[in-house]
C-alpha positions in Angstrom: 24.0 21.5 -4.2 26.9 19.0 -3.7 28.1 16.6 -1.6 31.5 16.1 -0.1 30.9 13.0 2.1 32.0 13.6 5.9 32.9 10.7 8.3 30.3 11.3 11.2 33.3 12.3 14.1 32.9 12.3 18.0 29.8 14.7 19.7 31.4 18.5 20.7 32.1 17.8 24.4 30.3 21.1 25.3 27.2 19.8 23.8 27.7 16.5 25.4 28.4 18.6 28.9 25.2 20.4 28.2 23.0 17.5 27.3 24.2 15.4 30.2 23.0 18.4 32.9 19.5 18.7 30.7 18.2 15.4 30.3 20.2 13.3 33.2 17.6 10.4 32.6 18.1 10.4 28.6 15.7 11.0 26.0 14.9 9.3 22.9 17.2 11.3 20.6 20.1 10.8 23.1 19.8 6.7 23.7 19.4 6.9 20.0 23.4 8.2 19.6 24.5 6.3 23.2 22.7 2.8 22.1 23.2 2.7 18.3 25.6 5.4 17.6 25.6 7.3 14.3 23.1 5.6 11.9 24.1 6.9 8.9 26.7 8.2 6.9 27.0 10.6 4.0 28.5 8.0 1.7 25.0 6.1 2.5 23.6 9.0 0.7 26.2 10.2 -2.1 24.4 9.4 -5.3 21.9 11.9 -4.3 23.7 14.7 -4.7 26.6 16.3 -8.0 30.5 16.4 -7.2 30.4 20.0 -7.6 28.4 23.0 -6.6 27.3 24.9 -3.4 27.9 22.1 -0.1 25.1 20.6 0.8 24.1 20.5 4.7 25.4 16.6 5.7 22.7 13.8 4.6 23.5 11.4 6.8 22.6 14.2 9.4 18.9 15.2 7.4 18.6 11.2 7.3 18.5 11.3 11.3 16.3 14.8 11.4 13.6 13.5 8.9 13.9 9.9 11.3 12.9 11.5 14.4 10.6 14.7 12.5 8.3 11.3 11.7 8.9 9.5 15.7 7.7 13.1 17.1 5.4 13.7 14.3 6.5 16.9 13.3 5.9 19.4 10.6 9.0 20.3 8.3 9.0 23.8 10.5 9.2 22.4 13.7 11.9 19.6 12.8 14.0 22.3 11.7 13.6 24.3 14.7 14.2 21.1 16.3 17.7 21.2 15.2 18.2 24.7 16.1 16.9 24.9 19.5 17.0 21.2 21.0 20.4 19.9 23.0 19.1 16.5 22.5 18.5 16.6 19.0 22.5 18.6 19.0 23.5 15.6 20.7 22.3 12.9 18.2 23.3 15.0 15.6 26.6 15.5 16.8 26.3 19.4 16.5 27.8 22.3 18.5 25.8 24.0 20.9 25.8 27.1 17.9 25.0 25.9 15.0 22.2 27.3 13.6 20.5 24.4 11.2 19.0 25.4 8.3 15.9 25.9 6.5 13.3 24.1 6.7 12.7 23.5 3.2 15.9 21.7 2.9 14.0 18.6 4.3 11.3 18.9 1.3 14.3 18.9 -1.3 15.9 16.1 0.8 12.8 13.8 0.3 12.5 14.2 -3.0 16.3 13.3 -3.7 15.3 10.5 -1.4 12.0 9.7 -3.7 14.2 9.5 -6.9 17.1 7.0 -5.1 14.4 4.5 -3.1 16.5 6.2 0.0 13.4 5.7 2.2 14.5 1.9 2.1 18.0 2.9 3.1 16.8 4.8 5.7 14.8 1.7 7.0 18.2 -0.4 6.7 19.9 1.9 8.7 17.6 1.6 11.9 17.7 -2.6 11.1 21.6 -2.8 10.8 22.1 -0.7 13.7 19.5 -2.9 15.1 20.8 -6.4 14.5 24.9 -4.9 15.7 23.1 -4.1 19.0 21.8 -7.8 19.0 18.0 -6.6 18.9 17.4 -8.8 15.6 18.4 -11.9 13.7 17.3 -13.5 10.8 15.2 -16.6 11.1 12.2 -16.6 14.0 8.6 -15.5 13.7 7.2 -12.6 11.7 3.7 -11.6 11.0 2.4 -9.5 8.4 -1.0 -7.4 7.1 -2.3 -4.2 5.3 -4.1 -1.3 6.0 -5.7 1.0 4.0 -4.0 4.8 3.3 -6.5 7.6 2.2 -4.6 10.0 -0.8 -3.8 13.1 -0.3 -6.1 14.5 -2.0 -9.8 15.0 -1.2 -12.4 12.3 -2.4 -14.5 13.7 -5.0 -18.3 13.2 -6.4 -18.3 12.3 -9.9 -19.4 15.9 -11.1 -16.3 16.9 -9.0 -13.8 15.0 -10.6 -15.0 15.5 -14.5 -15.3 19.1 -14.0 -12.2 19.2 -11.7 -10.0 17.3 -14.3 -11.2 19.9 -17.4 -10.4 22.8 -14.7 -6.9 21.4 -14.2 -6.2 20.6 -18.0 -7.7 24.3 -18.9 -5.4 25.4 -16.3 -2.3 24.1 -17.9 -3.3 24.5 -21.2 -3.4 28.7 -19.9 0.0 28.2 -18.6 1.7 26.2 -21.4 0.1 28.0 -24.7 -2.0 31.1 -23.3 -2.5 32.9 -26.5 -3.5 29.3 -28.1 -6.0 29.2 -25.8 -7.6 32.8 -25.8 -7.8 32.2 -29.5 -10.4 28.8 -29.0 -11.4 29.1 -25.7 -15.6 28.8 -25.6 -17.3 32.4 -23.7 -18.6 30.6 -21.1 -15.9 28.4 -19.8 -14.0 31.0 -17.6 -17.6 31.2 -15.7 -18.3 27.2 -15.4 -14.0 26.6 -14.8 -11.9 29.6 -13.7 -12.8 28.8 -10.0 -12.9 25.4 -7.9 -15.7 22.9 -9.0 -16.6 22.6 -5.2 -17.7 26.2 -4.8 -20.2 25.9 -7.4 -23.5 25.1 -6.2 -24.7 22.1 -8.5 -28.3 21.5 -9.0 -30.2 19.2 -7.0 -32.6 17.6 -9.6 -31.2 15.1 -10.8 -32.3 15.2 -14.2 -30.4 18.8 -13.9 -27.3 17.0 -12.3 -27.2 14.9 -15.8 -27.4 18.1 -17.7 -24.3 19.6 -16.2 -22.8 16.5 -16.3 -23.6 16.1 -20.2 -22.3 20.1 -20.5 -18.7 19.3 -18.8 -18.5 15.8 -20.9 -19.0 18.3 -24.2 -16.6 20.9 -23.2 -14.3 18.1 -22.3 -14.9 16.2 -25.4 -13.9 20.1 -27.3 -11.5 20.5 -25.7 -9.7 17.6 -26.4 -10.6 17.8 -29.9 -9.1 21.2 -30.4 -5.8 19.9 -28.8 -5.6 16.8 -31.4 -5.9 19.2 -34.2 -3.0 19.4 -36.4 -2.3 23.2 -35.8 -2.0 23.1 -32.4 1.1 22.8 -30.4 2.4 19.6 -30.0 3.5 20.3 -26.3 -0.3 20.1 -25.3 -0.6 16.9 -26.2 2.2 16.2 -23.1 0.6 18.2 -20.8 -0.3 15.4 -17.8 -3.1 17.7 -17.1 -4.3 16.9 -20.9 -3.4 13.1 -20.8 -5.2 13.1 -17.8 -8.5 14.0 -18.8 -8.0 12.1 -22.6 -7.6 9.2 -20.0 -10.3 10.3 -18.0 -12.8 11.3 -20.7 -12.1 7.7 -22.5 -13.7 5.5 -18.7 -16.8 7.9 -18.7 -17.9 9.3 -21.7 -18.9 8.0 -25.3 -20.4 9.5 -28.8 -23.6 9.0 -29.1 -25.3 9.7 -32.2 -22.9 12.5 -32.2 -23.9 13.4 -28.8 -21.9 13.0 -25.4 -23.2 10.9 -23.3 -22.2 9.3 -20.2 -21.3 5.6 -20.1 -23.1 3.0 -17.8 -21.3 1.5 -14.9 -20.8 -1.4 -16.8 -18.8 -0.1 -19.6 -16.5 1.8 -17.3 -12.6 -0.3 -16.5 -12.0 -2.1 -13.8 -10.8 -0.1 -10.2 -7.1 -1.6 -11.1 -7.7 1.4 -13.8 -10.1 4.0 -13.0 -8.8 7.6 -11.8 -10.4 8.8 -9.3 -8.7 12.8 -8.7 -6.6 14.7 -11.0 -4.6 15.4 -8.3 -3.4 12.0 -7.1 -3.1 10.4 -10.7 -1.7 7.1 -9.2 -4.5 6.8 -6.4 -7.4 4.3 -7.0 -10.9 3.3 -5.4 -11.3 0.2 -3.5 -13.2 -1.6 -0.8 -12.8 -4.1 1.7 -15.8 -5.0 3.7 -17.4 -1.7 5.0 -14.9 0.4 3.9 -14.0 2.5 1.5 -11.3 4.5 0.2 -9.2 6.4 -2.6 -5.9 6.1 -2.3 -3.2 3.1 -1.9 -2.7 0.2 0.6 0.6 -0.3 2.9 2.1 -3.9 4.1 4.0 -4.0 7.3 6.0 -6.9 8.5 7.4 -6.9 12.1 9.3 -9.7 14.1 7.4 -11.5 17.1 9.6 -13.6 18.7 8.7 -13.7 22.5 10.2 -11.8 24.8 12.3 -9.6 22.0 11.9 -6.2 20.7 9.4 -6.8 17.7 10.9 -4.5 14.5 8.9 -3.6 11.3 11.3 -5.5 8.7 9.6 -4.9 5.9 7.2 -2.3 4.2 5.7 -2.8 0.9 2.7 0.2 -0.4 0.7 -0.3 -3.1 -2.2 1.2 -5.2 -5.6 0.6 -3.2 -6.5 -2.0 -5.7 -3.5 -4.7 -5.7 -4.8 -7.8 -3.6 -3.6 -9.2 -0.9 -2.9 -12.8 -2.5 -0.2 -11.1 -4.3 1.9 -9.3 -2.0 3.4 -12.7 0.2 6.3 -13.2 -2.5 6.6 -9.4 -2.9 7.1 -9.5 1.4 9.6 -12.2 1.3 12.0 -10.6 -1.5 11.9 -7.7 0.5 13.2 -9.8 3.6 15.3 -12.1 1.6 16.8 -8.9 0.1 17.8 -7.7 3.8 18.4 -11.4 5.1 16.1 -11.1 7.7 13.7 -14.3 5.8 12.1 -15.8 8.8 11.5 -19.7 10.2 7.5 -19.2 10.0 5.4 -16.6 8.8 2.0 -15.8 10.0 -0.7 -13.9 8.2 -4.3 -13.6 7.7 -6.7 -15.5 4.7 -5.9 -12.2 2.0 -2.6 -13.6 1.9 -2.5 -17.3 2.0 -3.5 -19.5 -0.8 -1.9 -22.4 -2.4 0.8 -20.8 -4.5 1.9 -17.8 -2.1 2.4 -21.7 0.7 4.3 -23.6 -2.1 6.3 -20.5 -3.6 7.5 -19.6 0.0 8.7 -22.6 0.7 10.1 -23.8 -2.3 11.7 -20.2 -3.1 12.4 -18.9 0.2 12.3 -21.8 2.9 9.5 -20.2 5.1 6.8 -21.9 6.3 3.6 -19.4 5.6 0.9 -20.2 8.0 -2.8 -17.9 7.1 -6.1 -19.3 7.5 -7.4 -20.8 3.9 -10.7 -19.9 2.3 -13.3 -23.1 2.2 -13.5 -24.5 -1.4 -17.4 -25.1 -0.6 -19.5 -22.9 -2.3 -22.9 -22.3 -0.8 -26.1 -23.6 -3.1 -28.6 -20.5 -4.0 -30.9 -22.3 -2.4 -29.4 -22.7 1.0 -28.9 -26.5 0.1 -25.6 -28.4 1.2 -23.3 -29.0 -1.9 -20.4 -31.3 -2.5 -16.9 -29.3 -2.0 -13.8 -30.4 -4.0 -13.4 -33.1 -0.6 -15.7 -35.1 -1.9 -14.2 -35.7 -5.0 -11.1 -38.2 -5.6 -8.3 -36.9 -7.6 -6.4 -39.0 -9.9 -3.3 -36.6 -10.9 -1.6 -39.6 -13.1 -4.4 -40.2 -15.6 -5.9 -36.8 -15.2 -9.4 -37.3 -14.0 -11.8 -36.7 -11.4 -14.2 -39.4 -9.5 -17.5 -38.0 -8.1 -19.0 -39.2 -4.7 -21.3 -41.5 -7.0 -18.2 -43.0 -8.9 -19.0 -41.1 -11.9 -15.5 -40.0 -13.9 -14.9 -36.6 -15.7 -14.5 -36.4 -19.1 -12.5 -33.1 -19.6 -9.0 -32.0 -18.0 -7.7 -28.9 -19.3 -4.7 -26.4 -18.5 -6.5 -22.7 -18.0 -5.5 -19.2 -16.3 -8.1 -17.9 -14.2 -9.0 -14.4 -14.1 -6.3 -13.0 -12.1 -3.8 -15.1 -14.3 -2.7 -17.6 -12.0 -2.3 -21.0 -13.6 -5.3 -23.5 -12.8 -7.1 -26.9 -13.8 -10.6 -26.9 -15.1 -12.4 -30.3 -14.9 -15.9 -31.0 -16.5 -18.4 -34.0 -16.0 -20.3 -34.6 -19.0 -23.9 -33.5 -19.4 -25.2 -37.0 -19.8 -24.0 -38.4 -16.7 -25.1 -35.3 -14.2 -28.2 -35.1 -16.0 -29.4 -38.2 -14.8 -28.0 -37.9 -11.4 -30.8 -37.5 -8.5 -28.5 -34.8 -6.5 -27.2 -32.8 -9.4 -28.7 -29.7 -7.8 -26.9 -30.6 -4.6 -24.0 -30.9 -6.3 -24.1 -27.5 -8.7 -24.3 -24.2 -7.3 -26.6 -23.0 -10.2 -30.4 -23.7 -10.9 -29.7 -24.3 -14.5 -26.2 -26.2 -15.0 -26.5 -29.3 -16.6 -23.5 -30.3 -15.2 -20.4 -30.5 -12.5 -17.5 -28.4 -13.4 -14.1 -28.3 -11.0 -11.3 -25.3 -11.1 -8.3 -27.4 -9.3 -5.1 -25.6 -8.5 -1.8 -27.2 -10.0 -0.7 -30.3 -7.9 1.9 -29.3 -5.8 -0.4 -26.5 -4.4 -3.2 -29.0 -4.2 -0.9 -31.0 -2.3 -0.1 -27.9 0.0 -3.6 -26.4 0.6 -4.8 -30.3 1.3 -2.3 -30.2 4.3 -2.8 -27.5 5.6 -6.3 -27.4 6.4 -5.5 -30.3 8.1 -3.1 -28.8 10.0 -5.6 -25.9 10.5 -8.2 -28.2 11.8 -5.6 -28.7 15.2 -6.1 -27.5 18.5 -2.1 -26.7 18.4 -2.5 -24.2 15.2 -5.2 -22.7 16.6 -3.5 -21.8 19.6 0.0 -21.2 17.6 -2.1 -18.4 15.2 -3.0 -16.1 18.2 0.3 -14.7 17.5 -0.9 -12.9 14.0 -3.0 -10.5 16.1 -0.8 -8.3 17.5 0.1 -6.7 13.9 -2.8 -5.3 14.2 -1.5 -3.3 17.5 1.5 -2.3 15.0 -0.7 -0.9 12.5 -2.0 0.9 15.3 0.6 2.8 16.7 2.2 3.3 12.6 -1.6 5.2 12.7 -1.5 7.0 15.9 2.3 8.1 16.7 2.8 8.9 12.5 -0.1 9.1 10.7 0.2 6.1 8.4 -3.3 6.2 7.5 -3.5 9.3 5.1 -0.8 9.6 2.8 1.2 13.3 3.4 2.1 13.9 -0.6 0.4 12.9 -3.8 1.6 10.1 -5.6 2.6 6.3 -5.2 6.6 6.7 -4.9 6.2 9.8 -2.1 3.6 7.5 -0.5 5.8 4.8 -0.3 8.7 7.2 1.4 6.6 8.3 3.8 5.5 4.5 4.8 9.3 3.3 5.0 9.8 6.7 7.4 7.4 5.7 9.5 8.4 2.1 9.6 12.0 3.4 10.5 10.4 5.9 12.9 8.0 3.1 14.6 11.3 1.0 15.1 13.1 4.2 16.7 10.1 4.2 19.3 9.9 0.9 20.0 13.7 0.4 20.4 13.5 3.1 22.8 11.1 1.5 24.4 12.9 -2.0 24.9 16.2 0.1 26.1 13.9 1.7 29.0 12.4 -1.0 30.0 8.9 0.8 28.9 5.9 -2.4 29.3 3.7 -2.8 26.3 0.3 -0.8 26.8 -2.5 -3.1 27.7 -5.7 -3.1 25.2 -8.3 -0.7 25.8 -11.3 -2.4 26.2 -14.7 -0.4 27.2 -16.6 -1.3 29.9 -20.0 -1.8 27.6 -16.9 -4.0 25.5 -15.9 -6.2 28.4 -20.1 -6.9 28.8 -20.0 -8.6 25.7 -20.9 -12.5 25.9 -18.1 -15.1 24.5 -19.2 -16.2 21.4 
């Protein structure tokens, strides 16, 4: 398809005539086109598509359908039937009363063009720009920020599912790349243990017979990779993603042992960061926070929340399940910075704020980052009180460290910590904490000899120092409230579109859908504002309300 890029002109005044009579009091597609006029354009969207070939149906038009297919929550179907049968949808279209559309899978081949260009970030702009020329948003204020979990797209699977699901898949497109290859090698019984889906077989319950199948699939796996590294097979095997997959796969769970397959212990396997977890959502991973647990990525949402204005989601950053907060802040504010729309203060909770993401945001970007900070005090194993980094006095100039008993340290080194971050680690020497009557008050273990420190760099020591002081104030306290109502965001992202379960496999798709929705969720709310529609009041049940204050 190709593109030639169209101007959007002035709504047929039959459809206007007809719209008017329908829908005298408006509806959201129509204040959408009477408030903001056309979002977008087809030059917005002209990189997606060749100079030549058969025209393409207007993008800056499919931009708008798959905008309000994700405010209505509406399959790819019904959006397209949408545009054939709605006069409101006509209107904000600017289409005649007659046209008839088109197919609905158009809006698939739409979003992948879209996944290719990062046009889910353009669509997001649109909604903003329009948005700030209306005078719903400046640059500068309060915004608040957090992250939800998204489950994948595809199933969660028991580890007998996913080994013997990932050979199924690789066997499958071994059959369809090289079939005659692989009726040549294939093994008599693996059409019976693989040509149907691993959850329709009924695995044992024994588990010593659970470890058996699971040894069989690791040894078929372990052949089959074997036979595909050989030098007479076809080298496009090797670049199968199925194959790469399980090679991948078969690497984090299995291992030769005495020439046998066995499976590995937990404690050789890689860290979530790396471990798959379906051969159909390579890019998803595992991951936990508190009591739950998921496979799939994680989603950031920045909104405004200055009183008495429309709050907008500005920002939307997704994620594989296993990035941590802690790392996402300066992500979030080159995003805003990227869109000028940086704000004054920026509220968040304790997964974001530590002392680099404070310094970094205000040294880089000029925002003050305001998040609860964790307690450097480490609880003793015995349930004893132990002296926190307070207690100790810092000397930054001669590099050295003063216990509460006026003992000094002896070693100040430059280190990285796990996660890479730059960092100080002091140590006392043995011979002083040895001798000390409240050395096991003052280490957290039952057999240290001695005190050791981790201090972040100085100006972040500096940073954190202040702001638990400022934390510690009646004022802040009071101030912070204002963090909570992102949670009511994430809510309605969940409710009105789905947010919480990802609609197509993969990081980049994910990510589209995420900007939709934040585009979509601004649509609604906008809407809102222009209606004069209040904010719904929290649902609290009446066993809730019972509950004593703490």
């Amino acid at each position: 398809m190709s593109m030639q890029p169209k101007e959007p002109g002035e709504i047929p005044p039959e459809t206007v005539r007809v719209a008017r009579a329908a829908f005298p009091r408006g509806s959201l597609a129509i204040r959408v086109r009477d408030e903001l006029g056309p979002l977008f354009t087809d030059e917005q969207f002209a990189d997606l598509f060749p100079a030549r070939g058969r025209a393409a149906w207007s993008p800056g038009r499919l931009a708008l359908v798959v905008l309000l297919q994700f405010a209505e929550g509406l399959t790819d179907r019904q959006a397209a039937e949408a545009v054939r049968a709605r006069i409101d949808w006509k209107f904000a279209l600017g289409l005649e009363l007659t046209d008839p559309g088109f197919d609905f899978s158009v809006l698939s081949e739409f979003r992948d063009r879209l996944v290719g260009a990062d046009g889910g970030r353009s669509v997001l702009d649109g909604i903003l720009t329009a948005a700030q020329k209306k005078g719903l948003l400046s640059k500068g204020g309060k915004a608040r920020t957090d992250s939800t979990h998204v489950l994948s797209a595809a199933r969660e699977l028991n580890w007998l599912e996913l080994v013997g699901e990932s050979l199924r898949a690789a066997l499958n497109a071994v059959a369809r790349a090289e079939p005659d290859w692989l009726c040549a090698h294939v093994l008599p019984d693996w059409v019976t243990h693989y040509a149907t889906r691993i959850e329709d077989s009924r695995f044992p319950k024994s588990q010593a017979k659970r470890v058996e199948v699971g040894r069989r699939i690791g040894a078929d796996g372990m052949r089959l990779l074997e036979m595909v590294w050989t030098d007479s097979t076809p080298l496009t095997l090797r670049a199968l993603p199925e194959v790469d997959f399980l090679r991948h796969l078969w690497v984090q769970h299995f291992h030769l042992v005495e020439g046998e397959v066995e499976r590995r212990d937990p404690k050789d396997r890689p860290p979530g960061a790396k471990r798959l977890v379906t051969p159909y959502d390579p890019e998803a991973r595992g991951s936990v926070k508190r009591d739950t647990f998921w496979d799939g990525f994680k989603v950031h949402l920045t909104e405004t929340c200055e009183p008495e204005t429309v709050h907008l989601i500005t920002n939307v950053a997704t994620t594989v399940a296993t990035v941590p907060d802690d790392r996402m802040a300066a992500v979030v504010h080159a995003g805003l910075a990227e869109r000028d729309l940086l704000p004054d203060e920026h509220w968040v909770d304790t997964g974001y704020a530590n002392g680099g993401a404070l310094v970094a945001a205000r040294r880089e970007y000029r925002v003050a980052l305001h998040g609860p900070l964790k307690s450097v005090t480490v609880p003793h194993a015995r349930g004893e009180a132990t002296f926190g980094q307070d207690a100790f006095t810092i000397d930054w100039d001669n590099q050295h460290v003063t216990c509460p008993n006026g003992i000094t340290s002896t070693q100040w080194h430059q280190r990285r910590s796990e996660t890479g971050l730059p960092t100080i680690r002091v140590r006392f020497s043995p011979a002083d904490c040895r001798t000390c009557p409240q050395l096991r008050q003052c280490v957290n273990s039952p057999n240290a000899q001695r005190r050791e420190i981790n201090l972040r760099p100085h100006d972040e020591y500096e940073a954190l120092q202040q702001a638990r002081r400022l934390q510690e104030t009646d004022e802040w306290k009071d101030r912070y409230k204002i963090r909570a109502g992102v949670e009511g965001t994430i809510s309605q992202a969940v409710q009105a579109c789905g947010l919480r379960r990802s609609r197509y496999r993969g990081l980049p798709k994910t990510s589209l859908q995420h900007q939709l929705t934040g585009a979509a969720v601004n649509l609604i709310r906008i809407n809102a504002w222009l209606t004069g529609t209040p904010h719904a009041r929290t649902r609290t049940s009446p066993l809730a309300a019972l509950r004593p204050a703490a």
